[in-house]
TIRO-987097 format. One line per field, with one value per atom (N, C-alpha, C): residue in three letters; residue number from 1; z, x, y negated; atom name. Coordinates in Angstrom, 1 decimal. Layout:
N
resn	(Ala ...) .
resi	(NUM ...) .
c3	(Z ...) .
c1	(X ...) .
c2	(Y ...) .
name	(CA ...) .
END
This chain:
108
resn	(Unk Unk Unk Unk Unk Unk Unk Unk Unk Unk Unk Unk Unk Unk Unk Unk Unk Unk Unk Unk Unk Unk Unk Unk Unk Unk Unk Unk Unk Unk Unk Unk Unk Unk Unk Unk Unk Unk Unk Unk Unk Unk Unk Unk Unk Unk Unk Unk Unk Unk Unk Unk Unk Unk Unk Unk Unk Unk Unk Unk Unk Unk Unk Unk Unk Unk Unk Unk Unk Unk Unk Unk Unk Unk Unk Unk Unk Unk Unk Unk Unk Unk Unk Unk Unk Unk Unk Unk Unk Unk Unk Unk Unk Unk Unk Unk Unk Unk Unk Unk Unk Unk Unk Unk Unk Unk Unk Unk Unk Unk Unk Unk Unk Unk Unk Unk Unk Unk Unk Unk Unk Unk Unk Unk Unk Unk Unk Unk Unk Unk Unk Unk Unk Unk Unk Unk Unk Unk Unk Unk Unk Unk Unk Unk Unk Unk Unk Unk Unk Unk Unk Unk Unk Unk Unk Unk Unk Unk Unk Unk Unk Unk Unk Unk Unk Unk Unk Unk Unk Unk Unk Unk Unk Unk Unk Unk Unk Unk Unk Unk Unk Unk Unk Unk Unk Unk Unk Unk Unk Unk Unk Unk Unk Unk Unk Unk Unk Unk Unk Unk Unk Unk Unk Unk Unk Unk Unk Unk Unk Unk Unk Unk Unk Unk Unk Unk Unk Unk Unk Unk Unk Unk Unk Unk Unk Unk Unk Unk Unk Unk Unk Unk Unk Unk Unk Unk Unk Unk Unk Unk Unk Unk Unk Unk Unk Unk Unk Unk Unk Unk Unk Unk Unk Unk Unk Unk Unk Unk Unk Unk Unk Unk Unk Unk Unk Unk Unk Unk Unk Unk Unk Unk Unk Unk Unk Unk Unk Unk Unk Unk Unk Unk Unk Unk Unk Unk Unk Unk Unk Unk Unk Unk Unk Unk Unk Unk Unk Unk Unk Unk Unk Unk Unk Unk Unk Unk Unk Unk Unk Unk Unk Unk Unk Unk Unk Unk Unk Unk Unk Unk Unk Unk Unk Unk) .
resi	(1 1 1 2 2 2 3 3 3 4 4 4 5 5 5 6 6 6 7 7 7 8 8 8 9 9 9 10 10 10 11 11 11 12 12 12 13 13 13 14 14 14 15 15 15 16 16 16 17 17 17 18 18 18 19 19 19 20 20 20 21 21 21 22 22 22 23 23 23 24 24 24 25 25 25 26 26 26 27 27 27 28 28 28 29 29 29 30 30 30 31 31 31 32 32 32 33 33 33 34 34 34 35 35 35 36 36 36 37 37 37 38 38 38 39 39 39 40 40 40 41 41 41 42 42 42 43 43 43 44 44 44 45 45 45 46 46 46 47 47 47 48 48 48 49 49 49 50 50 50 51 51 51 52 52 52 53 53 53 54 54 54 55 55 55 56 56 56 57 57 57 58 58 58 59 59 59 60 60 60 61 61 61 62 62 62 63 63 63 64 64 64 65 65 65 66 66 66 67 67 67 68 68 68 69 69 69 70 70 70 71 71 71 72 72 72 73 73 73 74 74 74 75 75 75 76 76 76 77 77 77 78 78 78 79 79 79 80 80 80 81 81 81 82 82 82 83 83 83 84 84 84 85 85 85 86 86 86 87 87 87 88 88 88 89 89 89 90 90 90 91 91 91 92 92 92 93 93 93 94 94 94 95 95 95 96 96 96 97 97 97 98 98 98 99 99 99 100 100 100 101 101 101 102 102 102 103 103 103 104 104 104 105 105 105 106 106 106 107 107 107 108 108 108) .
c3	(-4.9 -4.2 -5.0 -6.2 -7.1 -6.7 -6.8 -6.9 -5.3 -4.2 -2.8 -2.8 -3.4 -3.6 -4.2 -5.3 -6.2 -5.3 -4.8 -3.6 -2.4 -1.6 -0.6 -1.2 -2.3 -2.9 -3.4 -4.4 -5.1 -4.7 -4.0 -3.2 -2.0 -1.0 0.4 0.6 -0.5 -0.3 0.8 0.9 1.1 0.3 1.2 0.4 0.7 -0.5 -0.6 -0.3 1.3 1.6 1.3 1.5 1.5 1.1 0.5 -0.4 -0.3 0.0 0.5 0.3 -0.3 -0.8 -2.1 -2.4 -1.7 -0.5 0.5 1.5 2.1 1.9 2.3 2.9 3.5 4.1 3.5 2.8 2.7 3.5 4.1 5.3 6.7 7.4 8.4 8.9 9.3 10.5 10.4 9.5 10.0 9.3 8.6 8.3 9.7 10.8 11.2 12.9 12.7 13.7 13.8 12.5 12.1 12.1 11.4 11.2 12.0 12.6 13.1 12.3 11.0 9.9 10.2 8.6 8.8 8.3 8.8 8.4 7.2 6.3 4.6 3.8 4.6 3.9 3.0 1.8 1.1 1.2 1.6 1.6 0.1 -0.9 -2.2 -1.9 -1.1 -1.2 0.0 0.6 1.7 0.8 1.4 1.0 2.1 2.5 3.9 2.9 4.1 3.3 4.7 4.2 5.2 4.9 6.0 5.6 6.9 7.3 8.8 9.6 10.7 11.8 11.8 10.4 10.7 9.4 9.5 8.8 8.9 7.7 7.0 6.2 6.7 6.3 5.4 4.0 3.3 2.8 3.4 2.9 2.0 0.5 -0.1 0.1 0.2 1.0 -0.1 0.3 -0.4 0.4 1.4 2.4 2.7 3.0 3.4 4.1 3.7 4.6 4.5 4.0 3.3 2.9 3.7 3.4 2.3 1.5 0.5 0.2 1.2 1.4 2.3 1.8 2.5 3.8 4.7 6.2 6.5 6.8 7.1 8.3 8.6 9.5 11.1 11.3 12.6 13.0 11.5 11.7 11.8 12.2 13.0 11.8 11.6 10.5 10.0 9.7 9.4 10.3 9.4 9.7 9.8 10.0 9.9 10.0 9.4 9.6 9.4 10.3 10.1 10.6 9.8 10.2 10.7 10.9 11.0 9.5 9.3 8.7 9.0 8.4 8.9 8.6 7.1 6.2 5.8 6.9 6.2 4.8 4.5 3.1 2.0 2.0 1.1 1.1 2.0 2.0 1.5 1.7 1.1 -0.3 -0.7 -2.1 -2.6 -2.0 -2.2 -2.6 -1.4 -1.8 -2.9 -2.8 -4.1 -5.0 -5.6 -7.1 -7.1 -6.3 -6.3 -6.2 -6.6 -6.6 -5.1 -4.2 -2.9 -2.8 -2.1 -2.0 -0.4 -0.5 0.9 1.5 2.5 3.4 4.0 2.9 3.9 4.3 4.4 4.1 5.2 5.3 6.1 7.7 8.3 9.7 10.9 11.7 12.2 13.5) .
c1	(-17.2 -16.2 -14.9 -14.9 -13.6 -12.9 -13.7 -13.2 -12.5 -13.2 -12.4 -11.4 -11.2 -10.6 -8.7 -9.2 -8.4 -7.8 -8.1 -7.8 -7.3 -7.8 -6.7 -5.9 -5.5 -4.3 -3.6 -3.5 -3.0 -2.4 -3.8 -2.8 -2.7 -3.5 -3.1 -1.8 -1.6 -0.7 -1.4 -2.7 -2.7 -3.0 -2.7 -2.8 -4.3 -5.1 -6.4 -5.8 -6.2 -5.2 -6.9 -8.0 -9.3 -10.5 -11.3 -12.3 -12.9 -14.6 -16.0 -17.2 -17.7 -19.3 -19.4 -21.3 -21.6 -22.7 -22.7 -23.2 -24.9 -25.7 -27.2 -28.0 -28.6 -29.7 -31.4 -31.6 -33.1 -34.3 -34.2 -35.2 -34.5 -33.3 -32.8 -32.4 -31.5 -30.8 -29.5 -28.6 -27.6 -26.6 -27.4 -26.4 -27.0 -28.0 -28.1 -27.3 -27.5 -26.6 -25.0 -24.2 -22.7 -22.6 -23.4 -23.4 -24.0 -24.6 -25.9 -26.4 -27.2 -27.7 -28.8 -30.0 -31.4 -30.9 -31.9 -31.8 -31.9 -32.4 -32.4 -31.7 -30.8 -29.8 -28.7 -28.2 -27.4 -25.6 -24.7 -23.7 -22.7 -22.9 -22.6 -20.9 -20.0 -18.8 -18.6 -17.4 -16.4 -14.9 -14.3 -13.1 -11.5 -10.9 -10.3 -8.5 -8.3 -7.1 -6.5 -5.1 -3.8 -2.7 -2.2 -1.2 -0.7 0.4 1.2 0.9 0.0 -1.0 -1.9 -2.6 -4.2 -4.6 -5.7 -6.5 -7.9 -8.2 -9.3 -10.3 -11.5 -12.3 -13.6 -14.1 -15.0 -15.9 -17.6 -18.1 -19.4 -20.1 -21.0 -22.1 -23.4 -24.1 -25.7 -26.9 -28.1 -28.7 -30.0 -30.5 -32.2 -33.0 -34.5 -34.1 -34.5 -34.1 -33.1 -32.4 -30.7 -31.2 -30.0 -30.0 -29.4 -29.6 -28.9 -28.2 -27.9 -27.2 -26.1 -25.3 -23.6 -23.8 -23.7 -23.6 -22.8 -23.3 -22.2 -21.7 -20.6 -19.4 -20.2 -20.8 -21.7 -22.8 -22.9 -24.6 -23.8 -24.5 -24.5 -24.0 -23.2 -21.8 -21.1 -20.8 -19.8 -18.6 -17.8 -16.3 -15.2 -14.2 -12.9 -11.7 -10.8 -9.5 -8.3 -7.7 -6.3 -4.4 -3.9 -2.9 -1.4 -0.5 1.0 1.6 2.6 3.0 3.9 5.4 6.6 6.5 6.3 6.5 4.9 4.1 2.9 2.6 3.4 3.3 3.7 4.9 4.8 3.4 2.7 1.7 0.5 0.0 -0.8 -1.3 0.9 1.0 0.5 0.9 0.6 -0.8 -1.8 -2.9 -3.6 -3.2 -3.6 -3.7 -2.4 -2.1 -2.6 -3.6 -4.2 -5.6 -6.2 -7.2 -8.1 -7.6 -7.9 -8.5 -9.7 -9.9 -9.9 -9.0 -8.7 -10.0 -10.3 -11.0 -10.7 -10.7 -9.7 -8.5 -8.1 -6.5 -5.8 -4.3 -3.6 -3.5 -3.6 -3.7 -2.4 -1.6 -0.8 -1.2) .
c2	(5.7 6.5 6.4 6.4 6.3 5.0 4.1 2.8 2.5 2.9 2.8 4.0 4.7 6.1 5.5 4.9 3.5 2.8 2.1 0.8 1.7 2.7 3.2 3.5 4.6 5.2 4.0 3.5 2.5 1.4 0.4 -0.8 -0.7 0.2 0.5 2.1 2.6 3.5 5.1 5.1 6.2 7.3 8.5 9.8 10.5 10.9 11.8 13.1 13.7 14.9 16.4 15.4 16.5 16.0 16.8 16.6 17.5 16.8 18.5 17.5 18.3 17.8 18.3 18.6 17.9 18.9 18.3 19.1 18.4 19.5 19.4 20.3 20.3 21.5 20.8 21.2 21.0 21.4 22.2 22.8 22.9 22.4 22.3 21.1 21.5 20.2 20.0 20.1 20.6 19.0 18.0 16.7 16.2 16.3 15.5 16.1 17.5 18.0 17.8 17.6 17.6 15.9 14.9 13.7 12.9 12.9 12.5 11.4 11.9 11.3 12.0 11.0 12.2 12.9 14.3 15.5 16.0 15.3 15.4 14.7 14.0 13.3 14.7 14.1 14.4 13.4 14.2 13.7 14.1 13.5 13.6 14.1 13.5 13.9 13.3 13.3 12.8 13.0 12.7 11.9 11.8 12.6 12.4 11.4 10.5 10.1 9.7 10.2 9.5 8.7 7.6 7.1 6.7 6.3 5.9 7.0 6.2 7.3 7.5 7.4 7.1 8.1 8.2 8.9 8.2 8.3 7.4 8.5 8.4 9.0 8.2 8.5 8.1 9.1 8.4 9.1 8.5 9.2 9.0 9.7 8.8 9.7 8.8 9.9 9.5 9.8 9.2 9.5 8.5 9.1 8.2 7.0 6.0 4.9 4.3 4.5 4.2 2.6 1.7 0.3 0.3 -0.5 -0.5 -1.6 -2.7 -4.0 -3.5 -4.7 -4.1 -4.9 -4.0 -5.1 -6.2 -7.5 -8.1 -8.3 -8.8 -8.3 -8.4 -9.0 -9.3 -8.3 -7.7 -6.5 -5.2 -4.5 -2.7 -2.4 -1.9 -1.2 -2.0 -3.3 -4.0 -3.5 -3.7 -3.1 -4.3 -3.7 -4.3 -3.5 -3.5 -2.6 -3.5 -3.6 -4.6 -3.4 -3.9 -3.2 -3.8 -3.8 -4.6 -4.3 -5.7 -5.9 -6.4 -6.3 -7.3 -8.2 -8.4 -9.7 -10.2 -11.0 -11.5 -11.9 -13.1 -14.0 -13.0 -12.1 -10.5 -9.9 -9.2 -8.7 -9.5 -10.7 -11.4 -11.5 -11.9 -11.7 -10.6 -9.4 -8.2 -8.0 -8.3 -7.7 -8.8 -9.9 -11.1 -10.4 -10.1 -9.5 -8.2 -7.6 -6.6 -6.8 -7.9 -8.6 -8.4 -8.4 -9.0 -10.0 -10.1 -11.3 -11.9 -13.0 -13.6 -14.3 -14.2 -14.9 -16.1 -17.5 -18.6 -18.0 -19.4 -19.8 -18.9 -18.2 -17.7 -18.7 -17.7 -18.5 -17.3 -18.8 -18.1 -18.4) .
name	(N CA C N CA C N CA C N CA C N CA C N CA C N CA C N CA C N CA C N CA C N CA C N CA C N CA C N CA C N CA C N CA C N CA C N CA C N CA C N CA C N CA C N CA C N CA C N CA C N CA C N CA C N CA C N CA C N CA C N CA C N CA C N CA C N CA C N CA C N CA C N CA C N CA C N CA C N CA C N CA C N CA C N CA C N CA C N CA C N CA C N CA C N CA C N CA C N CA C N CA C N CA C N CA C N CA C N CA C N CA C N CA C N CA C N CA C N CA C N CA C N CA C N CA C N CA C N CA C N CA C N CA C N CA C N CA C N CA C N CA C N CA C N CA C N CA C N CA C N CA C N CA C N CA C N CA C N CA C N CA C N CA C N CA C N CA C N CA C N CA C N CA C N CA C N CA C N CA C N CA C N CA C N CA C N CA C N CA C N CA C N CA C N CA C N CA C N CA C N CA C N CA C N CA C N CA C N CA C N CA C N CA C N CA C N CA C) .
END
């Protein structure tokens, strides 16, 4: 959580506006009622952050069943988040020297 915490603030420029956890019910329902996670799941923290229009939400969580491989981009939770930029080859540079790692070469 620090380290993506790091990387939004820092080289994406957003702001950590809220912070709550960590939040559990041991004999209820209530991560799976608010989250729709299992019911015994432990949500260690959340993390809310803003920047432009958007708001970005992170959450750490410990839970039965919990995959512990990062999905890849094709499997059920892989992600993607792309934004505008005026100046592509700026921004590139940008995230480079921010140890980004590029996916193959710039494509227009």
């Amino acid at each position: 959580m620090d380290v993506a915490t790091e990387f939004f603030e820092t080289v994406l420029g957003f702001e950590q506006f809220y912070t709550m956890g960590p939040l559990a019910d041991p004999s209820g329902t209530w991560c799976s009622t608010h989250f729709n996670i299992d019911a015994r799941a432990v949500v260690r923290q959340l993390r809310l952050f803003r920047a432009f229009n958007i708001n970005i939400e992170l959450f750490e969580t410990d839970m039965p069943g919990q995959n512990q491989v990062w999905p890849a981009m094709q499997d059920i939770g892989g992600w993607h988040l792309g934004f505008y930029v005026d100046d592509m080859d700026l921004a590139l540079e940008y995230l480079q020297a921010n140890g980004v790692r590029m996916l193959g070469a710039r494509r227009t």
